[in-house]
KOLGUMAR-289492 format. One record per atom (N, C-alpha, C): x, y, z; residue in three letters. Coordinates in nm, 3 decimals, padded with zeros to 5 digits. Layout:
[pt [X,Y,Z],ALA],
...
***
This chain:
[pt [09.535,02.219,13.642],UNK],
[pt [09.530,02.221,13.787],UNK],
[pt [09.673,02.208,13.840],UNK],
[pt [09.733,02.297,13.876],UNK],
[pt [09.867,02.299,13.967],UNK],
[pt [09.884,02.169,14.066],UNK],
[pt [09.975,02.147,14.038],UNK],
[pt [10.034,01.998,14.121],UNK],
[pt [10.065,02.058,14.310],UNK],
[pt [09.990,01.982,14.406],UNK],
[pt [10.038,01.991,14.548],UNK],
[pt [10.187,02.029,14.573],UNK],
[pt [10.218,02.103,14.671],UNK],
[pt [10.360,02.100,14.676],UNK],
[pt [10.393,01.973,14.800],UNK],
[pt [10.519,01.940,14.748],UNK],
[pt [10.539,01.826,14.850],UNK],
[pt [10.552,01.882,14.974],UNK],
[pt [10.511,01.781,15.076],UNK],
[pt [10.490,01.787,15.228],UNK],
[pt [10.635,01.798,15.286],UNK],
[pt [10.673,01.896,15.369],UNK],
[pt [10.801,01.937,15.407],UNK],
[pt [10.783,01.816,15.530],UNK],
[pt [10.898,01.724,15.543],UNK],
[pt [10.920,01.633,15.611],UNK],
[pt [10.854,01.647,15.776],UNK],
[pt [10.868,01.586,15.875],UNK],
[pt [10.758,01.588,15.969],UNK],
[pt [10.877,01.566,16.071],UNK],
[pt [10.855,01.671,16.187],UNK],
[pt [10.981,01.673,16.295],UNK],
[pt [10.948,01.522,16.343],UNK],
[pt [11.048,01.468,16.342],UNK],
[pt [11.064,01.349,16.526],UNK],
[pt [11.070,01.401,16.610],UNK],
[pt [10.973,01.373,16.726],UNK],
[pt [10.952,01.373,16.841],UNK],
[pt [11.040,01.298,16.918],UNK],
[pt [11.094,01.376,17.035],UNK],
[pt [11.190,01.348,17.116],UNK],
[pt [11.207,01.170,17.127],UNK],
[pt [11.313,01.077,17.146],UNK],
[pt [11.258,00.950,17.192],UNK],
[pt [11.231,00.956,17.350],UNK],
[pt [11.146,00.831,17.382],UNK],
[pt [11.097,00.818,17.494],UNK],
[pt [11.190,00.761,17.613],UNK],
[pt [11.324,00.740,17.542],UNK],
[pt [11.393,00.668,17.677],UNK],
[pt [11.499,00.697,17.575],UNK],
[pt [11.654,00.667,17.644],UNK],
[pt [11.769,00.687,17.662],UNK],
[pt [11.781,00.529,17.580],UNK],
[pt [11.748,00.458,17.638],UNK],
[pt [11.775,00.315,17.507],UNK],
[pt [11.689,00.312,17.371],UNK],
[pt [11.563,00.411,17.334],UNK],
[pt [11.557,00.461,17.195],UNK],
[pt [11.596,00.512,17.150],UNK],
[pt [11.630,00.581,17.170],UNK],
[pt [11.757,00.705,17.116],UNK],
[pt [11.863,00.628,17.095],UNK],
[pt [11.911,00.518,17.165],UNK],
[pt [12.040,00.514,17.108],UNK],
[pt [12.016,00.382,17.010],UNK],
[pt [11.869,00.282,17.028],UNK],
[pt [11.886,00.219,16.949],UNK],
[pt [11.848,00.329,16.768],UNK],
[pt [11.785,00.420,16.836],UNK],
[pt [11.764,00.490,16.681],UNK],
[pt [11.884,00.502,16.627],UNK],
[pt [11.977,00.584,16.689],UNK],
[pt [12.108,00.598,16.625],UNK],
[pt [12.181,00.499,16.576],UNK],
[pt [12.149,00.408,16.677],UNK],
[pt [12.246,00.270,16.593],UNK],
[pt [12.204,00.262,16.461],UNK],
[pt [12.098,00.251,16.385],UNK],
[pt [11.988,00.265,16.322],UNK],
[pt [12.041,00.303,16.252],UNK],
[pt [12.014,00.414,16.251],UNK],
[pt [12.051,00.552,16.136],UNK],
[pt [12.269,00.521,16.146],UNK],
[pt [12.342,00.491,16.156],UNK],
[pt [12.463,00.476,16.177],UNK],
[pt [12.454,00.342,16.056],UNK],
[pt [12.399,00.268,16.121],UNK],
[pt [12.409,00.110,15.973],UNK],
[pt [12.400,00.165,15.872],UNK],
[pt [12.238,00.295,15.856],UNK],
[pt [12.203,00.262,15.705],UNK],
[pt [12.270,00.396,15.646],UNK],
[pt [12.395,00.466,15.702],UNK],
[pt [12.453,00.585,15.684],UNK],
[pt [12.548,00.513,15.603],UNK],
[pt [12.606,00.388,15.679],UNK],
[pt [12.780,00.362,15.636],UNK],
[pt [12.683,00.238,15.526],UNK],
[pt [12.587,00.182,15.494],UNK],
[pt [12.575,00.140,15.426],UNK],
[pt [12.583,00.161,15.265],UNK],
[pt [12.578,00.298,15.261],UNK],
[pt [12.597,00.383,15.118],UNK],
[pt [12.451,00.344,15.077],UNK],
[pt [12.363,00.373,15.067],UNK],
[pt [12.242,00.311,14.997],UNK],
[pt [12.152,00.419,14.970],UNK],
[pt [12.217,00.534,15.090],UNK],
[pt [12.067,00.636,15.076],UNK],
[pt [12.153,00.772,15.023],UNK],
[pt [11.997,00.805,14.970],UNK],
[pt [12.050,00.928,14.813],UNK],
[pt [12.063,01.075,14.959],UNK],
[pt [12.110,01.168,14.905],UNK],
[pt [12.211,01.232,14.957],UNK],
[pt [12.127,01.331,15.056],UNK],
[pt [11.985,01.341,14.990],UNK],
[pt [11.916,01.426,15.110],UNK],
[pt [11.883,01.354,15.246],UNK],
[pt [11.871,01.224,15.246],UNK],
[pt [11.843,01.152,15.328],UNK],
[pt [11.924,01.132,15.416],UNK],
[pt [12.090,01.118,15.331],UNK],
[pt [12.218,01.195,15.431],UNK],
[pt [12.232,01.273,15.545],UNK],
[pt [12.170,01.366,15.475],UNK],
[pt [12.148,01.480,15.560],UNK],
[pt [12.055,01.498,15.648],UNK],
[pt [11.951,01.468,15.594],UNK],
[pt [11.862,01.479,15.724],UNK],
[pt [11.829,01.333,15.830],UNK],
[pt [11.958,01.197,15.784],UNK],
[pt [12.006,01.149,15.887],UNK],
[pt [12.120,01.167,16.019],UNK],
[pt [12.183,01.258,15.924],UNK],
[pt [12.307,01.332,15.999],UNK],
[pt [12.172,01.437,16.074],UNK],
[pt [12.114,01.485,16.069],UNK],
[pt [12.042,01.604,16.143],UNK],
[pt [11.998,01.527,16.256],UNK],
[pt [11.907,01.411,16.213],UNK],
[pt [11.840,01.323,16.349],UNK],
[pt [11.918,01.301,16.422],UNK],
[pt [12.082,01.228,16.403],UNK],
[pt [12.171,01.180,16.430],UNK],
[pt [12.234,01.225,16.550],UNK],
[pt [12.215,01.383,16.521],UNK],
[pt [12.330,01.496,16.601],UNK],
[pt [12.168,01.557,16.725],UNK],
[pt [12.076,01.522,16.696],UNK],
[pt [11.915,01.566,16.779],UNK],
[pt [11.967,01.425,16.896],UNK],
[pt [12.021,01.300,16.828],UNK],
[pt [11.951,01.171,16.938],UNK],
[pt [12.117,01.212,16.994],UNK],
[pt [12.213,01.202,16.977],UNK],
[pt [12.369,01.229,17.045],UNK],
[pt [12.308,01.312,17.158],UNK],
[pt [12.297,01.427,17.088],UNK],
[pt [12.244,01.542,17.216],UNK],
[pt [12.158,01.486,17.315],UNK],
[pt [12.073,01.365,17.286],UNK],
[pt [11.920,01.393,17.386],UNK],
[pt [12.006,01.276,17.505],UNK],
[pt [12.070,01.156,17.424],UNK],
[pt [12.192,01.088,17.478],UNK],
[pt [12.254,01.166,17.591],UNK],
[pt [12.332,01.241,17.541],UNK],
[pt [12.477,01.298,17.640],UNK],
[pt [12.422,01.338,17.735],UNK],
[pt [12.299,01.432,17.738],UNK],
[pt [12.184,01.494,17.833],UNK],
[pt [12.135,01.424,17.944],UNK],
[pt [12.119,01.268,17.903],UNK],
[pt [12.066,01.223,17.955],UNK],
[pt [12.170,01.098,18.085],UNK],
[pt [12.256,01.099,18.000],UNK],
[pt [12.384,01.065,18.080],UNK],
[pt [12.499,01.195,18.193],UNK],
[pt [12.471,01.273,18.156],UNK],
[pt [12.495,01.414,18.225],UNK],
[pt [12.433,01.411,18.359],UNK],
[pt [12.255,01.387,18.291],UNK],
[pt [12.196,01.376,18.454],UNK],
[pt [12.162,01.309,18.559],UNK],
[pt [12.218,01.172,18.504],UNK],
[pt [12.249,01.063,18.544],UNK],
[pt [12.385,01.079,18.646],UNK],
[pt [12.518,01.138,18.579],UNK],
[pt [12.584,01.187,18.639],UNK],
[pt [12.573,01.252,18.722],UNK],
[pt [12.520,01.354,18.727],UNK],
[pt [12.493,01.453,18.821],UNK],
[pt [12.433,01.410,18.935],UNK],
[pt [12.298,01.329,18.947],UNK],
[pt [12.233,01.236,19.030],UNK],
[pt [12.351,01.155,19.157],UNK],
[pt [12.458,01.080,19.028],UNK],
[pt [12.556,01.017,19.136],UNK],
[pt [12.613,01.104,19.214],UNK],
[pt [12.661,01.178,19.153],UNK],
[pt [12.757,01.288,19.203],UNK],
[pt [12.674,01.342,19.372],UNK],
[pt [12.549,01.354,19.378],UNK],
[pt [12.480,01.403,19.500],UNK],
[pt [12.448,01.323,19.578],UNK],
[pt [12.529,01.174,19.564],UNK],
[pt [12.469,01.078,19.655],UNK],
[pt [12.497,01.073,19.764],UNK],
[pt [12.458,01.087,19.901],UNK],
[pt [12.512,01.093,20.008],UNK],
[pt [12.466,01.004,20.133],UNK],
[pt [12.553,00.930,20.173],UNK],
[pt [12.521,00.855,20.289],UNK],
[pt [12.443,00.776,20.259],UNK],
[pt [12.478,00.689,20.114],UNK],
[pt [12.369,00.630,20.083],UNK],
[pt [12.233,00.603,20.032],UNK],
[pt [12.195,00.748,20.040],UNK],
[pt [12.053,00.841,19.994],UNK],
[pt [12.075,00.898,19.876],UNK],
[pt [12.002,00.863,19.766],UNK],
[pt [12.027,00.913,19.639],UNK],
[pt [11.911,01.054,19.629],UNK],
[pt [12.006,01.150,19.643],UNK],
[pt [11.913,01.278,19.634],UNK],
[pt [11.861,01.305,19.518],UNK],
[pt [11.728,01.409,19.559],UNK],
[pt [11.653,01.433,19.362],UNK],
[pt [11.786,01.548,19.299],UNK],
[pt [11.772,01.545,19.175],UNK],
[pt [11.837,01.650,19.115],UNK],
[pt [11.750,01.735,19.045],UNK],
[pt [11.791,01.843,19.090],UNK],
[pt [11.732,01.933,18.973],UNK],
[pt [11.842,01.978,18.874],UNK],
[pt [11.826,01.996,18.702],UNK],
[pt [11.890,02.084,18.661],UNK],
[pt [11.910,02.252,18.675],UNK],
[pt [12.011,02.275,18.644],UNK],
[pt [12.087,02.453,18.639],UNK],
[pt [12.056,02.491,18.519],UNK],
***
């Protein structure tokens, strides 16, 4: 009987807030510089790594952007471009 093939790893779903994401990364940053994990795990911590940066900067961008339209005191909605 032929052996299952292993289960191709399972996407992460976006995090739910701007402080999961970055506590994930902190996360994944300890157990990177810790040397402990074998080399695929490397990699597909560096992959999550560069997914939570992005969802980060994004999310501070539109935060930015928000200030940037504040006027007279009235914090206008933003839409993205």
């Amino acid at each position: 009987m032929p052996k299952a093939s292993p289960t191709p790893p399972t996407e992460k779903s976006p995090p739910a807030s701007y402080e999961d994401a970055l506590k994930e990364l902190e996360n994944l940053v300890a157990d990177m510089e810790a040397g402990q994990l074998p080399l695929a795990q490397l990699l597909t911590g560096y992959e999550r790594g560069a997914e939570l940066l992005a969802y980060c900067r994004a999310q501070l961008d539109a935060v930015e952007q928000q200030i940037k339209v504040l006027d007279n005191g009235t914090l206008k909605p933003w839409t993205p471009t």
